[in-house]
NUFI-578488 format. One line per field, with one value per residue (C-alpha): residue number from 1; y, x, z. Coordinates in nm, 2 decimals, padded with zeros to 4 digits. Example, Ala and Ser with C-alpha at 12.3 -4.5 7.8 and 13.67 -1.06 7.14 Angstrom:
num <- (1|2) .
y <- (-00.45|-00.11) .
x <- (01.23|01.37) .
z <- (00.78|00.71) .
// end
This chain:
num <- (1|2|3|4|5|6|7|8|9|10|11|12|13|14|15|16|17|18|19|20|21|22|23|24|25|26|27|28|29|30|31|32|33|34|35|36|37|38|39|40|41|42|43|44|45|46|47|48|49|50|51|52|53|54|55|56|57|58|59|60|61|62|63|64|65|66|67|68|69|70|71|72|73|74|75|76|77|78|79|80|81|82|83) .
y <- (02.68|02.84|02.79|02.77|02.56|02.65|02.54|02.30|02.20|02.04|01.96|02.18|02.18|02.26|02.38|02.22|02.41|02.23|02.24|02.05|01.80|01.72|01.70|01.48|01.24|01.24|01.16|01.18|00.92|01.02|00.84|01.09|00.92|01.11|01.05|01.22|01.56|01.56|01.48|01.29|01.29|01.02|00.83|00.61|00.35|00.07|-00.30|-00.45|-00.12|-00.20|-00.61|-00.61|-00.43|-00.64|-00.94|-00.82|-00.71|-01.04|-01.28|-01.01|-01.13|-01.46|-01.45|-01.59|-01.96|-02.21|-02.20|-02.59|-02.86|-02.92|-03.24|-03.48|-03.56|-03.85|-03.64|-03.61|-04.02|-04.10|-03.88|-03.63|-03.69|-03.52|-03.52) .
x <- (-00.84|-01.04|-00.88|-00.99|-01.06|-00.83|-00.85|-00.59|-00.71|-01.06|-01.05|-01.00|-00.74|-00.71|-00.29|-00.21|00.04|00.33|00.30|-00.05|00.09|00.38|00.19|-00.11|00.23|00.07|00.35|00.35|00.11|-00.23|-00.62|-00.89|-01.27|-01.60|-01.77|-02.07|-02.02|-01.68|-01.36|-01.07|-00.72|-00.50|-00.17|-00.09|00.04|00.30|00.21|00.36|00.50|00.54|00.57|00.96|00.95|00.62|00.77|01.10|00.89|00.67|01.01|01.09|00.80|00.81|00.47|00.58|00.55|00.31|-00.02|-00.02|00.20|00.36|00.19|00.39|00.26|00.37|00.60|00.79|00.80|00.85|00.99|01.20|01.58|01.82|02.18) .
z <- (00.35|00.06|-00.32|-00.66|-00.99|-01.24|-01.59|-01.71|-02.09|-02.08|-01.74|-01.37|-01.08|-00.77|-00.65|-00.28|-00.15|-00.05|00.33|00.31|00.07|00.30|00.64|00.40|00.34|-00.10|-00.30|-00.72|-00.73|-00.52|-00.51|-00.58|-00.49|-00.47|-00.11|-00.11|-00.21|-00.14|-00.31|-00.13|-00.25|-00.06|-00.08|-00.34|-00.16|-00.36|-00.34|-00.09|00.08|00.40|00.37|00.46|00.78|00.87|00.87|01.07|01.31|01.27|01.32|01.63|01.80|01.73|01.42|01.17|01.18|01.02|01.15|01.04|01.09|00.78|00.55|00.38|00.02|-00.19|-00.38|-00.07|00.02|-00.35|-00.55|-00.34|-00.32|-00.16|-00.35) .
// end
C-alpha cells in the first residue's frame, strides 16, 4: 500500500486507514522503532496486560505453586502469633 508524508507542524505523518489499524490490533497508544531503514509501528501493550488470565489459566493447569518448599525464619518461631 503506497501513501504519503504529510506535514503536521514541524514534523510528518503518515494516515493508516482504519482497516489496517484494526487487523494490526494498534490501539491509541502505538511503539514506533527504526530497524534498518524501516519504521515499525506496534501495539502499546499495558503492564501487566494479560497477567490475570495467565494465572487462571496457570491455576487450570495446576502452575502455580511454589517452586520451593516454604522456609521457616525466626520471625515465624519467635515472633509470629496467631490471635
Amino acid at each position: 500500500m503506497k501513501s504519503r508524508l504529510i506535514r503536521i507542524g514541524n514534523s510528518r505523518g503518515v494516515r493508516l486507514p482504519k482497516p489496517l489499524i484494526e487487523e494490526a490490533g494498534l490501539g491509541e497508544e502505538v511503539e514506533i522503532q527504526v530497524r534498518g531503514s524501516a519504521v515499525v509501528i506496534t501495539s502499546r501493550a499495558a503492564p501487566r496486560e494479560g497477567w490475570a488470565e495467565a494465572a487462571r489459566q496457570m491455576r487450570a493447569r495446576g502452575d502455580d505453586r511454589l517452586l520451593d518448599e516454604p522456609t521457616r525464619t525466626r520471625f515465624d518461631d519467635e515472633d509470629w502469633r496467631w490471635r
